[in-house]
C-alpha positions as CSV (number, residue, x, y, z in Angstrom):
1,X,-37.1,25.9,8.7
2,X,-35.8,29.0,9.7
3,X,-33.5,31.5,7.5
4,X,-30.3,30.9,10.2
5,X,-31.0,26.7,10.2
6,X,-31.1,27.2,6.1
7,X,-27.7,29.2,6.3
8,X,-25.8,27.0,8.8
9,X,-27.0,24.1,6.3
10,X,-25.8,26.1,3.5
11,X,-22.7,26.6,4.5
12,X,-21.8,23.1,6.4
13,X,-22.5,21.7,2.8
14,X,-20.4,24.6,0.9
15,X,-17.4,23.4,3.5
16,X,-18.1,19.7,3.0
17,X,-17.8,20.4,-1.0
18,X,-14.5,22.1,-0.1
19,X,-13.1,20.1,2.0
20,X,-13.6,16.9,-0.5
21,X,-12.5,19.1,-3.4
22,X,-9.0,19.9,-1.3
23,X,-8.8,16.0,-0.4
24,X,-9.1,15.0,-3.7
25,X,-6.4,17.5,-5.4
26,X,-4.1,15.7,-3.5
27,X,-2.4,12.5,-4.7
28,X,-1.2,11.6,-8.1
29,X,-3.0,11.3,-10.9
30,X,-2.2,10.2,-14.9
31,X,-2.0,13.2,-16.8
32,X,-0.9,11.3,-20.3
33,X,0.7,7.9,-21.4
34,X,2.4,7.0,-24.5
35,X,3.0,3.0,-25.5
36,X,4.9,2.2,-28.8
37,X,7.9,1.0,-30.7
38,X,10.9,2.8,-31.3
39,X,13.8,1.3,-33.1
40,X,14.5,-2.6,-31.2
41,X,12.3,-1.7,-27.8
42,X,9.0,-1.1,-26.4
43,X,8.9,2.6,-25.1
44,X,6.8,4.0,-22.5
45,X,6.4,8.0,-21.8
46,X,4.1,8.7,-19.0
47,X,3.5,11.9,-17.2
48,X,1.7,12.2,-13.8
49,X,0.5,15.0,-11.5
50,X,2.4,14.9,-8.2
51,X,0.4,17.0,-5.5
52,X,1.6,15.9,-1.9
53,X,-0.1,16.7,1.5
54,X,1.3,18.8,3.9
55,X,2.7,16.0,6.2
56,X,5.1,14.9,3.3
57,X,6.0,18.4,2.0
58,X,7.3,18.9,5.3
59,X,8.9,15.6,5.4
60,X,10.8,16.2,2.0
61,X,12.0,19.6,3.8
62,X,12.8,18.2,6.8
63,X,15.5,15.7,4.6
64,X,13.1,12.7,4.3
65,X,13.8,10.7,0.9
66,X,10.5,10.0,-1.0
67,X,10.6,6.8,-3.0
68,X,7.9,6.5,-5.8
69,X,7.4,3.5,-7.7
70,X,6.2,3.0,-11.5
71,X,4.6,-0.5,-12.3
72,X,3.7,-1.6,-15.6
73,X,2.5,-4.8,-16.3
74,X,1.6,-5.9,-19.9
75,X,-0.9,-8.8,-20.2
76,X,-3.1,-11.6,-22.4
77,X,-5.9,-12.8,-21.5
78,X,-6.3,-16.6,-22.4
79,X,-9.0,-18.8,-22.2
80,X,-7.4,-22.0,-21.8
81,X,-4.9,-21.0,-19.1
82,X,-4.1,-18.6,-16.5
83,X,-3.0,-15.5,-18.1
84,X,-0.1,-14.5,-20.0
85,X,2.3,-11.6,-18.7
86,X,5.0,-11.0,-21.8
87,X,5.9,-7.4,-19.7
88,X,6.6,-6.5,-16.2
89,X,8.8,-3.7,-15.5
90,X,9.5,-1.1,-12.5
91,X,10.6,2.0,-12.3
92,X,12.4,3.6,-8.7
93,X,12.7,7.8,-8.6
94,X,13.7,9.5,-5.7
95,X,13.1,12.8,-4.0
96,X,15.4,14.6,-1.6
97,X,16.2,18.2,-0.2
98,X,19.4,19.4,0.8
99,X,18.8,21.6,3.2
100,X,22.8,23.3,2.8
101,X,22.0,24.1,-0.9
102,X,18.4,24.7,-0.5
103,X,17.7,22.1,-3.7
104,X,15.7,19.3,-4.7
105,X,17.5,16.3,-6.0
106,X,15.5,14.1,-8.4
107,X,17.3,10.6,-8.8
108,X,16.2,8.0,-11.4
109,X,18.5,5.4,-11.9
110,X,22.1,6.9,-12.7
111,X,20.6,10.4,-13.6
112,X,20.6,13.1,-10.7
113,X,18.3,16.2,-11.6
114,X,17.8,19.3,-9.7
115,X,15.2,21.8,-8.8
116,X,14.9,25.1,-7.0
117,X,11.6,24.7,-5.9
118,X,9.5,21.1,-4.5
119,X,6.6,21.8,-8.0
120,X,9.7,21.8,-9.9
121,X,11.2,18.5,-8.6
122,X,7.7,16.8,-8.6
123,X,6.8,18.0,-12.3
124,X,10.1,15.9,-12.5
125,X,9.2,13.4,-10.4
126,X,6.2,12.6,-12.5
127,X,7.8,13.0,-16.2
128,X,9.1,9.2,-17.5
129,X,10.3,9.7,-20.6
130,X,12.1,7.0,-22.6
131,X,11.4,4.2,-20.6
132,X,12.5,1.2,-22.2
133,X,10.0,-1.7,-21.0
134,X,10.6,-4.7,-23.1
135,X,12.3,-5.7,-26.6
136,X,10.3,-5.4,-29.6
137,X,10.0,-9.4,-29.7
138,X,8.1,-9.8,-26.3
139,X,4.6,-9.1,-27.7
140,X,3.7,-10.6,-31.0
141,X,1.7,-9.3,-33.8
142,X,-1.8,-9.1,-34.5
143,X,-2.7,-9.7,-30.6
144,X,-4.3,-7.9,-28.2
145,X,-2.7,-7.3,-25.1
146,X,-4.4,-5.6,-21.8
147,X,-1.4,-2.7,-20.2
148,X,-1.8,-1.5,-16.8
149,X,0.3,1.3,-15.1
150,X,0.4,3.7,-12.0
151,X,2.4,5.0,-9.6
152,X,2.8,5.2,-5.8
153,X,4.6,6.3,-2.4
154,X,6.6,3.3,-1.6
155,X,6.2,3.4,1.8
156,X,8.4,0.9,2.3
157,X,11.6,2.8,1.7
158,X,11.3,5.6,4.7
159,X,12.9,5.3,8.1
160,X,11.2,3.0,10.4
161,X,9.7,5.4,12.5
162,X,7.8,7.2,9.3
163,X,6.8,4.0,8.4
164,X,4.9,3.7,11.8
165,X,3.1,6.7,11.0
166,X,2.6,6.0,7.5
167,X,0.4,2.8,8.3
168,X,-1.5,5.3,10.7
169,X,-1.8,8.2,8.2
170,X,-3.6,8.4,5.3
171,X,-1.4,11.4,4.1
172,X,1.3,9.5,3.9
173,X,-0.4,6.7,1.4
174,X,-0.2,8.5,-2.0
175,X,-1.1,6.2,-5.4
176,X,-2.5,6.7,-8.8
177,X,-5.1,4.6,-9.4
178,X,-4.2,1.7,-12.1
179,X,-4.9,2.8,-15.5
180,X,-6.0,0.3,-18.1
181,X,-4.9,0.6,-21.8
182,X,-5.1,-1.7,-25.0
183,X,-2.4,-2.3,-27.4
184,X,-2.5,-3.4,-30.4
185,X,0.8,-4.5,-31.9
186,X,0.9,-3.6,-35.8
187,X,2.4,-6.0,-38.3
188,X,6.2,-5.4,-38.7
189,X,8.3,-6.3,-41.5
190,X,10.3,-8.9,-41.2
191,X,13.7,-8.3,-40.5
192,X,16.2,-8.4,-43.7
């Protein structure tokens, strides 16, 4: 082979690695998740890393309202029945620009936050702090239960027309892949 084939080679493979390695930086991925009791509640914190493709940055800036969705779902396996699901719960944050202010808006439920910049708004995007699941009563002690969580573009939510274009772009089909955890419920006092 001669020293321009083993070049052009070398560098179609250097720009395949580098292509892939941009690809994958996009997306959203679990950076940490935190599971426990805190007074009467089950609590979850969770923080994700928000990187969007250029098709949706310039949607957000363009005034285009990103809806991501948070799914946990708390199970139990059983072996004689289908099995048991003691927690489901969903979480709805919203991203918008207002282009007369030049600011990100952040909505989660009641709470409005704002950012200067779109990393800003998606760090906050992807923070869930405090998020009260379930009472303390749904799982019970000494079991093993199986929690699963991610989060994703609900595609659902944009105008009609993005929604064409979502089905037809895989930019526009962001999601976490579903992370598995185990918890273990430790004996609690009874209550006096």
């Amino acid at each position: 082979m001669s020293f321009i084939k083993k070049l052009i080679l070398f560098c179609s493979l250097v720009w395949a690695c580098a292509t892939t390695t941009f690809a994958l930086a996009e997306g959203i991925k679990l950076r940490q998740i935190q599971f426990e009791p805190i007074e009467q509640s089950w609590v979850t914190n969770v923080s994700y890393q928000i990187d969007l493709p250029n098709e949706l940055t310039e949607a957000v800036k363009k005034g285009i309202t990103l809806r991501f969705v948070t799914e946990l779902n708390v199970t139990r396996g059983r072996w004689y029945w289908c099995e048991e699901k003691p927690i489901s719960a969903v979480k709805y944050i919203k991203l918008s620009f207002q282009p007369l202010t030049q600011v990100y808006r952040v909505n989660v439920g009641s709470l409005t936050l704002s950012a200067t910049t779109l990393e800003e708004a998606l760090v906050q995007v992807g923070a869930i702090a405090g998020w009260q699941v379930a009472d303390l009563s749904a799982l019970d002690n000494g079991r093993i239960y199986e929690g699963s969580i991610r989060m994703r573009l609900d595609l659902s939510q944009l105008p009609k027309p993005f929604q064409i274009n979502a089905l037809n772009s895989k930019e526009w089909n962001i999601s976490s892949d579903w992370y598995a955890f185990e918890i273990n419920p430790k004996i609690r006092p009874l209550a006096k």
